[in-house]
Short mmCIF file of the C-alpha atoms (twelve columns), coordinates in Angstrom:
data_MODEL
# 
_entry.id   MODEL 
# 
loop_
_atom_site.group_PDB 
_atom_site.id 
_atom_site.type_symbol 
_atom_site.label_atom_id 
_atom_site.label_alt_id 
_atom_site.label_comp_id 
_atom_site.label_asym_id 
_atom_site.label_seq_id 
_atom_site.Cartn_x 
_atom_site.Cartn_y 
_atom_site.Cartn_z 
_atom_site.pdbx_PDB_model_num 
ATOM 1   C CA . UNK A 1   73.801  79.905  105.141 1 
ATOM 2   C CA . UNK A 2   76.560  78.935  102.832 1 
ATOM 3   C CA . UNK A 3   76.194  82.333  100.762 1 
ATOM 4   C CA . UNK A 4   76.560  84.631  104.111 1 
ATOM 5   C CA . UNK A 5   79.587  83.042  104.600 1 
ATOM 6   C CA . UNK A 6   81.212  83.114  101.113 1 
ATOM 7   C CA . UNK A 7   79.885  86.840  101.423 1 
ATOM 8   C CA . UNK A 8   81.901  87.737  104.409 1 
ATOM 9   C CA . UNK A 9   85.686  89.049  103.522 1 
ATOM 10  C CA . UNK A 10  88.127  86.809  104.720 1 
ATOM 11  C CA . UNK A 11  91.199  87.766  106.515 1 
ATOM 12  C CA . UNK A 12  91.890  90.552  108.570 1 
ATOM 13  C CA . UNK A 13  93.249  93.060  105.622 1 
ATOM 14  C CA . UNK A 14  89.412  92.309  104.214 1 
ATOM 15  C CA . UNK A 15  87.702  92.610  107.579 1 
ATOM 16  C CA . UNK A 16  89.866  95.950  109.028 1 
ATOM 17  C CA . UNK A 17  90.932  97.624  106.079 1 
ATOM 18  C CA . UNK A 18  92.023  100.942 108.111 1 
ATOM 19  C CA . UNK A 19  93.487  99.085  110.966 1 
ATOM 20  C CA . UNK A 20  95.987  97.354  108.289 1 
ATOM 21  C CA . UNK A 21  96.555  100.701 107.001 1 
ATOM 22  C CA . UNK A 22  97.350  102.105 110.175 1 
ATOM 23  C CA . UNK A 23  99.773  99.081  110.679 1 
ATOM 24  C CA . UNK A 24  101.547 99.129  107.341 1 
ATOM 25  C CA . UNK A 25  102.627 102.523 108.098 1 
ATOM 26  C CA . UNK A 26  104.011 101.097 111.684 1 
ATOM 27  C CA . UNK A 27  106.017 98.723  109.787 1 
ATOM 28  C CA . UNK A 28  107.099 101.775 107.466 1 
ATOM 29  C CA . UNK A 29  107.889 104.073 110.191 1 
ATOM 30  C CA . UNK A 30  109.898 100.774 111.862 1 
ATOM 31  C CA . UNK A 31  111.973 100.265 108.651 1 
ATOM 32  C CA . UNK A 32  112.606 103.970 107.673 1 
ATOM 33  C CA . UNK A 33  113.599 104.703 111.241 1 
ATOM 34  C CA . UNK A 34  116.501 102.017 110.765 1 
ATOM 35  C CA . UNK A 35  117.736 102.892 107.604 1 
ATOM 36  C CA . UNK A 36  119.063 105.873 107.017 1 
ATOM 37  C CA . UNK A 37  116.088 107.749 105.556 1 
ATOM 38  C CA . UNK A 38  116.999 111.048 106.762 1 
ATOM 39  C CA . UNK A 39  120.324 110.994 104.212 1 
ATOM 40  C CA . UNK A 40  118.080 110.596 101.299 1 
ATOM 41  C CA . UNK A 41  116.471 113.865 102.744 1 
ATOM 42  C CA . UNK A 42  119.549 115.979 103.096 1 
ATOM 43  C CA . UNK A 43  119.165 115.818 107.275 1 
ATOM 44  C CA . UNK A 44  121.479 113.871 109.762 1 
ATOM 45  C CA . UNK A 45  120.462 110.339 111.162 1 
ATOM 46  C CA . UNK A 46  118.812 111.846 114.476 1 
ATOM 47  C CA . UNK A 47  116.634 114.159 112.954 1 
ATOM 48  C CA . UNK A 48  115.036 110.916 111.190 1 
ATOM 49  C CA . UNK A 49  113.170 110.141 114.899 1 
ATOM 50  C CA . UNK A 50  112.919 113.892 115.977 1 
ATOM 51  C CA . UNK A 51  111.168 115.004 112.831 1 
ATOM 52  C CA . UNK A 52  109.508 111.849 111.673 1 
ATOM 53  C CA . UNK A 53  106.260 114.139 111.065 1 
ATOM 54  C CA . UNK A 54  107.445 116.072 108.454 1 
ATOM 55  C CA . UNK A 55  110.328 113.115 107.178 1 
ATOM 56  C CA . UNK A 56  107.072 110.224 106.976 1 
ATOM 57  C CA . UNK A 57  106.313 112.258 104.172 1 
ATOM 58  C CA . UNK A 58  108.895 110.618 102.056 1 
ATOM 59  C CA . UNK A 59  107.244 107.114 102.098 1 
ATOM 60  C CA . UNK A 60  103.458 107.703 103.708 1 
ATOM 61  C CA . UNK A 61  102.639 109.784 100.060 1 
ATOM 62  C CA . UNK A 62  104.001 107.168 98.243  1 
ATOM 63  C CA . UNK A 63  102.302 104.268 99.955  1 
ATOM 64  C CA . UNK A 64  99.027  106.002 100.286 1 
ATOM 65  C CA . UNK A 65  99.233  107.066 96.499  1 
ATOM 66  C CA . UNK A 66  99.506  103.015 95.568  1 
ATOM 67  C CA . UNK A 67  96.804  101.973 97.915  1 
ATOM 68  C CA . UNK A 68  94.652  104.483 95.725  1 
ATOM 69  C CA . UNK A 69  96.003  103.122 92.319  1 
ATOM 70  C CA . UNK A 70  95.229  99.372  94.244  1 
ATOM 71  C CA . UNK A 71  91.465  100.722 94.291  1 
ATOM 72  C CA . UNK A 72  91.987  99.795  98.153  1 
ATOM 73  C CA . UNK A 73  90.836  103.172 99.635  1 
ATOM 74  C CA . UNK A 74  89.449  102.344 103.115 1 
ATOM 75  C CA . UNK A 75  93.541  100.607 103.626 1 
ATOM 76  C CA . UNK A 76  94.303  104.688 101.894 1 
ATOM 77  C CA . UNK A 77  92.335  105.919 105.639 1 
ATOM 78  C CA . UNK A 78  93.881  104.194 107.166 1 
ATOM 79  C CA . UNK A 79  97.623  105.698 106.051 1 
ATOM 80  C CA . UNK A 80  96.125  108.671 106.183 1 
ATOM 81  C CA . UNK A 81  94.998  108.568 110.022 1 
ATOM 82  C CA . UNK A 82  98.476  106.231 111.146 1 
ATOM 83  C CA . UNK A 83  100.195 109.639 109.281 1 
ATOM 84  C CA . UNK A 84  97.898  112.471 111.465 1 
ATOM 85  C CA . UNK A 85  98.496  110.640 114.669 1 
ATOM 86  C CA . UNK A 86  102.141 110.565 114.186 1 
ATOM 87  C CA . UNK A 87  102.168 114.172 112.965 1 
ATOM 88  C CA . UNK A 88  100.229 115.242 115.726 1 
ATOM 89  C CA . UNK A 89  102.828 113.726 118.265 1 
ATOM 90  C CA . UNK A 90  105.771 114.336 117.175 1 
ATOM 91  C CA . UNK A 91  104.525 118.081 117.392 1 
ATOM 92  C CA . UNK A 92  103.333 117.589 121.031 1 
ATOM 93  C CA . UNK A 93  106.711 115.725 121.896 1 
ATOM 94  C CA . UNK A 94  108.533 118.716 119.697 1 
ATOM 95  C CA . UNK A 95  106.886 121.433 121.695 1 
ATOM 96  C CA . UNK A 96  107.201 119.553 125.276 1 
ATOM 97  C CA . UNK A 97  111.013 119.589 124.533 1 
ATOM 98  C CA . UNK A 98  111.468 123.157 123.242 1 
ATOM 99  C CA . UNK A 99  109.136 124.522 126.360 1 
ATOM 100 C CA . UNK A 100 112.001 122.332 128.478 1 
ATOM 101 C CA . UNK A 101 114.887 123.634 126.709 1 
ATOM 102 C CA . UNK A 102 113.431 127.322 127.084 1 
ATOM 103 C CA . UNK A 103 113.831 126.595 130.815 1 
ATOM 104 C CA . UNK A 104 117.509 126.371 130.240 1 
ATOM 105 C CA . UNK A 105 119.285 129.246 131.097 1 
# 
């Protein structure tokens, strides 16, 4: 019974690799959207949050590249899917404001 236990990963990174991922790029997406990350990418400060599909690029690439080099691919998913979900909103969100603003007028 010993051995099934030493067997079993310990800690939540171990047990839910993709969750972590998916929460690591929270915690990016939390820092970046303080900081002025959006400067570093030629835009102004509000287009940090409106575009934050396309401008996650800048550090979700990066971070998923050295999850790879960390031979931690399943944590690499889980970037990957934290990344498509926010792409896939902020496009929803973009295209529920510009139907609103075609109202205008």
């Amino acid at each position: 019974m010993d051995s099934q236990a030493r067997s079993r990963p310990q800690g939540f990174a171990a047990r839910h690799p993709r969750v972590f991922g998916v929460l690591i790029l929270i915690a990016l997406h939390a820092v970046f959207a303080v900081l002025p990350a959006a400067e570093w990418l030629g835009l102004k400060r509000e287009a940090s949050i409106l575009l934050i599909g396309v401008v996650q690029l800048a550090y979700a690439i990066p971070a998923i590249l050295l999850s790879l080099k960390l031979r931690h691919p399943e944590v690499a998913k889980g970037l990957v899917i934290g990344a498509v979900i926010t792409f896939l909103a902020n496009m929803a969100g973009c295209a529920a404001m510009f139907a609103m603003l075609s109202r205008i007028g």
